[in-house]
N, C-alpha and C positions, 0 to 999 in steps of 0.2 A: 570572565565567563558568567551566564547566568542560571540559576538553577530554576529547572522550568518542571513540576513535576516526577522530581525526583530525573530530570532529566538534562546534563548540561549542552548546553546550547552555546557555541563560542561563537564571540562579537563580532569578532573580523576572519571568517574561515579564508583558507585559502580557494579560490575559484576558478576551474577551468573557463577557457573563454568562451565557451557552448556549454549553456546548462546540461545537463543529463536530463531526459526525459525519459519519467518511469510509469508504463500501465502495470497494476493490480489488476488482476484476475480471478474471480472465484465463479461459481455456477450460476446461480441468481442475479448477481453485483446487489443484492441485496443485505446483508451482514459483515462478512470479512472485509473484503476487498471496497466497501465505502468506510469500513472502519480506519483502510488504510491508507485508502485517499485523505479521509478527514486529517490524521494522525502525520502523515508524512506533506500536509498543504502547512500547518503547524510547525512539523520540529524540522522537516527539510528541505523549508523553503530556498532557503541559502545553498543547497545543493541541490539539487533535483526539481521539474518539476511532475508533477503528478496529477494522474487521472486514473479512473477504475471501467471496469465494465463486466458481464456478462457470459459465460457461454449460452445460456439460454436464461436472460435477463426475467425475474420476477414482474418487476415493473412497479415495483414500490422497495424502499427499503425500510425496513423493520421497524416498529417502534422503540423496542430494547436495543436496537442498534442505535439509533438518535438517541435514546436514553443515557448510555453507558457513555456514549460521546461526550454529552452536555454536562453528565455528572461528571466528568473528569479534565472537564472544562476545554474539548476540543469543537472546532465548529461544524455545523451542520448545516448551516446553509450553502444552498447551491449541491447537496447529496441528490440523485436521481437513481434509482438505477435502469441502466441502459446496454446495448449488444456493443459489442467489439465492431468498432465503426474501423473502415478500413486504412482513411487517415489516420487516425489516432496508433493502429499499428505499425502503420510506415512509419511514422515518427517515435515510435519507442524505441529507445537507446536497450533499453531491458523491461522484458517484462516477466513481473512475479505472479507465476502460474499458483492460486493455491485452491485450483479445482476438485483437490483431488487426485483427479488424472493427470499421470506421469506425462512428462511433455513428447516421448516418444510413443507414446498413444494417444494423442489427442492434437499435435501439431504437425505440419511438414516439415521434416529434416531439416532444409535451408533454414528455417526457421530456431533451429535451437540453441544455438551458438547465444541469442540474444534471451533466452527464458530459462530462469531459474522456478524452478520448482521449489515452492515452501510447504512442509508437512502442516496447515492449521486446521485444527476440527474446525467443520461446521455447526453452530452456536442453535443455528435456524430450531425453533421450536423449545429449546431449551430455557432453563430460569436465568431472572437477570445474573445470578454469580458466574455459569458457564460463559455469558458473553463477557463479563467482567475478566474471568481469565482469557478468552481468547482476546480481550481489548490489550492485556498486559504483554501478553504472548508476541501477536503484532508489533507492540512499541517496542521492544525488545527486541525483534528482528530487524526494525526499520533504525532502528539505536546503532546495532550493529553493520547495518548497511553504511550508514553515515561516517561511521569509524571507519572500513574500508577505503570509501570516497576519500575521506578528508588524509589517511595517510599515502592513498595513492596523488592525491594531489601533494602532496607534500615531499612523496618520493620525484616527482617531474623535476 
């Protein structure tokens, strides 16, 4: 295993034969939800892949959000923020809702079996330390998703 940021990353995970494809969610797709695109193109390459988007996209993402990325050495090129494009929802295995808005307010029913809702502040406006915990807050959630993945693959 390697330790990546205080974060272990194992060599040879085990891998369903269909990646999981996971959309991030937040309001903007300007803060969170590119923090977690960045963060999980990174640590959960090997299991998922990942994109982010918008419910009503800003159409830039933050500079403290690219800041907080690059100082903790995640990448940030190719970040946009952008609207919930309809492919990219068909094709989500799971999407993490972190609007806000509970997913039985904010999506159609058929829709929620695949959207988990994650409680994160919104960082938007706040000093770089707020984005720095909600940078940690994310990787911790997305740590924990991976743990999931990798012993459900495991249980197969």
């Amino acid at each position: 295993m390697t330790l990546t940021q205080n974060f272990v990353v194992p060599e040879a995970p085990v891998r369903p034969e269909k990646k999981l494809r996971v959309l991030f969610l937040c309001i903007g797709n300007s803060c969170r939800s590119p923090m977690a695109e960045s963060i999980a193109i990174r640590d959960a390459a090997n299991f998922f892949d990942a994109c982010s988007a918008g419910l009503a996209p800003l159409g830039v993402v933050q500079d403290l959000t690219l800041q907080t990325l690059q100082n903790n050495g995640y990448p940030t090129d190719g970040l946009y923020s952008k609207p919930i494009l309809t492919d990219e929802w068909a094709a989500a295995d799971l999407v993490i809702n972190m609007s806000g808005y509970a997913k039985q307010s904010t999506f159609p029913s058929a829709e929620w079996p695949k959207i988990e809702d994650w409680d994160v502040e919104d960082p938007y406006g706040c000093d770089p330390s707020v984005y720095q915990e909600i940078f940690e807050n994310i990787r911790t959630r997305i740590e924990s998703l991976i743990a999931q993945l990798r012993d459900g693959a495991a249980k197969s």
